[in-house]
C-alpha positions in Angstrom: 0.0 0.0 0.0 2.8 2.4 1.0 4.6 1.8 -2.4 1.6 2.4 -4.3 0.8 5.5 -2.1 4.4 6.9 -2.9 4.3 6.2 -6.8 1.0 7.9 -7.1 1.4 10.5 -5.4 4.6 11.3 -7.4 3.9 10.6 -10.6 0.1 12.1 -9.8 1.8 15.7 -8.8 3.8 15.7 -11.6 1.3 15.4 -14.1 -0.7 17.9 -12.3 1.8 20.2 -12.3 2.1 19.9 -16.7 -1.5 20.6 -16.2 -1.0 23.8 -13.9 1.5 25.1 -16.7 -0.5 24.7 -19.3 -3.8 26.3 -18.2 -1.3 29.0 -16.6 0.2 29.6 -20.3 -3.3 29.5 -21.9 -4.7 31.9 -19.3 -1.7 34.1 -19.6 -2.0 34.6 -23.6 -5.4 35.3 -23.8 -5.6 31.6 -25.1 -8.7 30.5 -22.8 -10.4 28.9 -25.8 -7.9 26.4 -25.9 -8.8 24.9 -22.4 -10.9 22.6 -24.3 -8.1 20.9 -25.7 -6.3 20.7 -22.4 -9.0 18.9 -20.8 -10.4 16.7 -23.7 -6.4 15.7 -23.4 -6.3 14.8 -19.4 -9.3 12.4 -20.3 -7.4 11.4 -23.3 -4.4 9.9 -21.6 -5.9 9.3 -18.7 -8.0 6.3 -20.8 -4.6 5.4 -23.0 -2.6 4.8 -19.4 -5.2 3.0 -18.0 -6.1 1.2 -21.1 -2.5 0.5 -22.0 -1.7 -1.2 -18.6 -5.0 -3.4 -18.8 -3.9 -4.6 -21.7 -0.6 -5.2 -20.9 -1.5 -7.0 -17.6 -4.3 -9.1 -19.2 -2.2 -10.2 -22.2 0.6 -11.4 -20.4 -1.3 -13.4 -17.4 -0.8 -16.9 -17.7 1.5 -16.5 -20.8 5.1 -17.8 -19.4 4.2 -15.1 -17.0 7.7 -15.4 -15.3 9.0 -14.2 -19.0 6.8 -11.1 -19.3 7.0 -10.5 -15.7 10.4 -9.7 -16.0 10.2 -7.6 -19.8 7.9 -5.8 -17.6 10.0 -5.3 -14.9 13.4 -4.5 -16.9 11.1 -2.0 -19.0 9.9 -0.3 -16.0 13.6 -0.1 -14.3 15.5 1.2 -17.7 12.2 3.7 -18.5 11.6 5.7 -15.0 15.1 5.6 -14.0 16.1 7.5 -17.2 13.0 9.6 -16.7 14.1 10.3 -13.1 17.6 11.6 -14.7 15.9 13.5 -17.3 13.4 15.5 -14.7 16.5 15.7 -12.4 18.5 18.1 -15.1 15.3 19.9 -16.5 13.4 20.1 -13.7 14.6 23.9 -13.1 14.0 25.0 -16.7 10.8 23.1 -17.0 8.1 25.6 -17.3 10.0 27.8 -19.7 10.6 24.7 -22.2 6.8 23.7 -21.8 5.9 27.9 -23.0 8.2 27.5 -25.5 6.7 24.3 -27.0 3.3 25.6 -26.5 4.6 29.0 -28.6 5.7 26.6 -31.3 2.1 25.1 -31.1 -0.2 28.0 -30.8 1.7 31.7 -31.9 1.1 32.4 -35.7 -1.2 29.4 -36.4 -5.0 28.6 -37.4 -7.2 27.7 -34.4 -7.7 24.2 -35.5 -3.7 23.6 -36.0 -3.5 25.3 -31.9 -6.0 23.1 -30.8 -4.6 19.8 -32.3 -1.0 21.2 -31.4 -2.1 21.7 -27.3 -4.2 18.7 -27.1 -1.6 16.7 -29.0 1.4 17.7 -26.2 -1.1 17.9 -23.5 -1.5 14.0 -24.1 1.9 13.1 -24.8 3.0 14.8 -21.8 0.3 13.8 -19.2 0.6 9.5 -20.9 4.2 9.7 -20.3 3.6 9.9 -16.6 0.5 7.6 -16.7 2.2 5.1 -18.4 5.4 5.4 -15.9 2.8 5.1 -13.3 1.2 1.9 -14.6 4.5 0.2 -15.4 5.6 0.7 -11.7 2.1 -0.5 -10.7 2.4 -4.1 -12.1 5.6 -4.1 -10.3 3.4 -4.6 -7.0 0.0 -5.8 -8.6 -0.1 -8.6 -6.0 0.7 -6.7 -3.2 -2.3 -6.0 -0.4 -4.7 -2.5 -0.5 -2.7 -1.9 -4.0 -6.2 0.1 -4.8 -6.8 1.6 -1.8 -2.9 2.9 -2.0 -3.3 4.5 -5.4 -6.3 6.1 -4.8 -4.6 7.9 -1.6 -2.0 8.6 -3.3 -4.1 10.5 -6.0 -6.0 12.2 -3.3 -2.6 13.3 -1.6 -1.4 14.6 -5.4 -4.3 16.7 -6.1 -4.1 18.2 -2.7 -0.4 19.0 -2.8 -1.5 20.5 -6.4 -3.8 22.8 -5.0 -1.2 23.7 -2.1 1.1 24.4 -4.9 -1.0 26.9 -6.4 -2.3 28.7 -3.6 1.1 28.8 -0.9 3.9 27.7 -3.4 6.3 30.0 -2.0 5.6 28.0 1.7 6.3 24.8 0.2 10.2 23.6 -0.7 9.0 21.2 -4.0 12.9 20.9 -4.3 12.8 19.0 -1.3 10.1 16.9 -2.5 11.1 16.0 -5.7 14.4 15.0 -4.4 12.8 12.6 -1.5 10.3 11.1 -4.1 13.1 10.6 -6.2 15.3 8.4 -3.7 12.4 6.5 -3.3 12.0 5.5 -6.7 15.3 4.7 -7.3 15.7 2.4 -4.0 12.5 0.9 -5.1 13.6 0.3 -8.9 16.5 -1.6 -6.9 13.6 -3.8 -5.7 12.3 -4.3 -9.2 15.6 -5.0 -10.7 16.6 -7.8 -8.6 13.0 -8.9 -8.6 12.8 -8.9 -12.8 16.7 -10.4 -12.8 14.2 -13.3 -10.2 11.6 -13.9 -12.7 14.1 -14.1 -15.6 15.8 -17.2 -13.7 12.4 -18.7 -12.9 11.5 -18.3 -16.8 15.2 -20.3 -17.8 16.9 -17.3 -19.4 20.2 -17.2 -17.7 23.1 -19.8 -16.8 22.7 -21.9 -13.9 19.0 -20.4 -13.8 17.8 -22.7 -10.9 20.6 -21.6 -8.5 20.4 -18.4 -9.3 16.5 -18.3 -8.9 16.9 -20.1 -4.8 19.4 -17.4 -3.8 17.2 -14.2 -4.9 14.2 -15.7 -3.6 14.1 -14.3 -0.7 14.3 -11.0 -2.3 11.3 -12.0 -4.2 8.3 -9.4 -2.8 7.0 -12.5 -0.6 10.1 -13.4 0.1 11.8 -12.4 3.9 13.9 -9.7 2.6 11.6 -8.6 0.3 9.0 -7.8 2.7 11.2 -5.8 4.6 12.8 -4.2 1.8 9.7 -1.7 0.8 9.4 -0.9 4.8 13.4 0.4 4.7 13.1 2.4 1.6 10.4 4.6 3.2 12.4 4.5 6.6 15.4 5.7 4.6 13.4 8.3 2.6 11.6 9.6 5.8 15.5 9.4 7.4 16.8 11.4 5.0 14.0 14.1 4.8 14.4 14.4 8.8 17.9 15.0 7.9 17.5 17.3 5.0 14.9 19.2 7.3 17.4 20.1 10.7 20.5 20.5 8.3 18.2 23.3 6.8 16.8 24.8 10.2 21.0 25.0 11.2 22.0 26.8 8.6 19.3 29.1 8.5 20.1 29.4 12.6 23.7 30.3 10.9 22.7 33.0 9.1 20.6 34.7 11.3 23.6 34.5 14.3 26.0 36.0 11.4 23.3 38.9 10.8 23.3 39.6 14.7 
């Protein structure tokens, strides 16, 4: 439940956040008539990530599911980690690239081309984080209140969206990101050495039997895998703690220097 709590609430805020940009453009450029776009887009990709994960999870139950388990898994590992890298280096320019690229789509054109051009990025932009989200999802499909989890963590996205907008300068989102993002990381960890599991139990590698008995206790019902999701939100709530009083020192710092 915590995993899926964490993921959604990441990925949820982030695509709320393209959202916020985009109205906040529109609005900006006089563009209002465009909103249409944007939100016949959020339903859009909202369908193709939910659709697309469906169909993934249906078509490869029961189909040398130890196989696709692990495409999955090495898929999800190799596509949110370089994800995580990308956001990392242009997180801080973010907003202007996204005006730019809505410039390119909307400044000089007809009003059917800027409507195709918004809703078209709109989608791409809100399915790549839909899709990220339901790639780490079958990751921890089995695991208990899986539902229950997402749908918090949805609720916890949309209220840190609406924080966001009305005290943004209260809230450090640096600080966020950077917590969120140590907890993906730790946990695609977990999914590595549980897709490299699944890839032994389907025959792939040398010596596939020996090598599938040692990691299975890694294995998400196995007794380190159990434990493992518990210490990656220990570490991440360690580390925020930490983060947090380094911050209040230096601050303290400052304000003895002043005096």
């Amino acid at each position: 439940m915590l995993n899926a709590f964490v993921i959604v609430m990441r990925e949820g805020f982030e695509a709320f956040l393209i959202v916020a940009i985009i109205i906040s453009y529109l609005i900006k450029t006089g563009q209002r008539s465009l909103m249409l776009a944007v939100y016949g887009a959020i339903a859009t990709a909202i369908g193709l990530s939910a659709g697309l994960g469906y169909w993934i999870n249906e078509a490869t139950e029961g189909v040398n599911q130890a196989l696709w388990e692990g495409i999955l898994g090495l898929a999800a590992v190799i596509l949110v980690a370089s994800l995580i890298v990308h956001m990392r280096r242009v997180a801080p320019k973010l907003k202007q690239k996204m005006q730019d690229k809505l410039d390119e789509k909307t400044v000089g054109k007809t009003s059917l081309m800027a409507f195709s051009g918004v809703f078209i990025f709109t989608v791409l932009m809100i399915t790549r984080e839909g899709m990220e989200t339901a790639l780490l999802l079958l990751q921890i499909k089995n695991q208990g209140q899986l539902l229950a989890g997402a749908l918090i963590g949805l609720g916890a996205a949309g209220m840190l969206a609406i924080a966001w907008a009305r005290y943004g300068h209260l809230i450090d989102m640096k600080r966020f990101f950077q917590v969120t993002s140590i907890f993906l990381m730790l946990f695609l960890v977990q999914v590595a050495i549980y897709t490299f599991h699944e890839f032994t139990e389907a025959g792939l590698l040398p010596n596939s039997e020996a090598l599938h008995a040692a990691t299975e206790v890694w294995s998400p019902d196995g007794k380190y895998g159990q434990w493992f999701s518990t210490s990656i939100i220990a570490i991440c709530m360690g580390w925020l703690g930490f983060a947090w009083a380094s911050d209040r020192m230096r601050k303290m710092q400052g304000l003895r220097l002043k005096v």
